[in-house]
N, C-alpha and C positions, 0 to 999 in steps of 0.2 A: 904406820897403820893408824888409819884414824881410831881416838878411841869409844864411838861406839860401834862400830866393826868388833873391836876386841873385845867389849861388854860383851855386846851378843854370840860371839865366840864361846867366851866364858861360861854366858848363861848355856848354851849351848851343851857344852864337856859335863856339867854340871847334871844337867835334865840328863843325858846320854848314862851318865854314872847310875841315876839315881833308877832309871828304868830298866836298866842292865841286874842293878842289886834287886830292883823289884821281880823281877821275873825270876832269878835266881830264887827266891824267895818262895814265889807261887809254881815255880815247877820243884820245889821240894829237894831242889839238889844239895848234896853236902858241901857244906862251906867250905871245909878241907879240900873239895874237887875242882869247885870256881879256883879257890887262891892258886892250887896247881896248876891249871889252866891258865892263869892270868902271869904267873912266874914263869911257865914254859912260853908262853906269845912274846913274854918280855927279853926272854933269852932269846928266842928267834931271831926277835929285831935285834937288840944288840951286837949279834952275831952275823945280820946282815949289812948291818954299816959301817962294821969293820974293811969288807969287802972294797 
């Protein structure tokens, strides 16, 4: 992979993160609900590519 492909990748996951906490933020939601939300998607996937 070239690497500015992966920079921009990077920058990318990065911008994604930070807009995802931002919204989280300005819809007022509880931080305990995100991180559950984010642990149960994790478990999903991990338990899809066991498959």
């Amino acid at each position: 992979m070239p690497l500015p492909l992966f920079l921009a990748m990077l920058a990318l996951v990065i911008v994604s993160a930070g807009a995802t906490l931002a919204l989280v933020f300005w819809a007022e939601v509880p931080l305990a609900a995100f991180a559950f939300a984010a642990l149960a998607g994790s478990l999903l996937m991990g338990v899809r590519q066991w498959r």
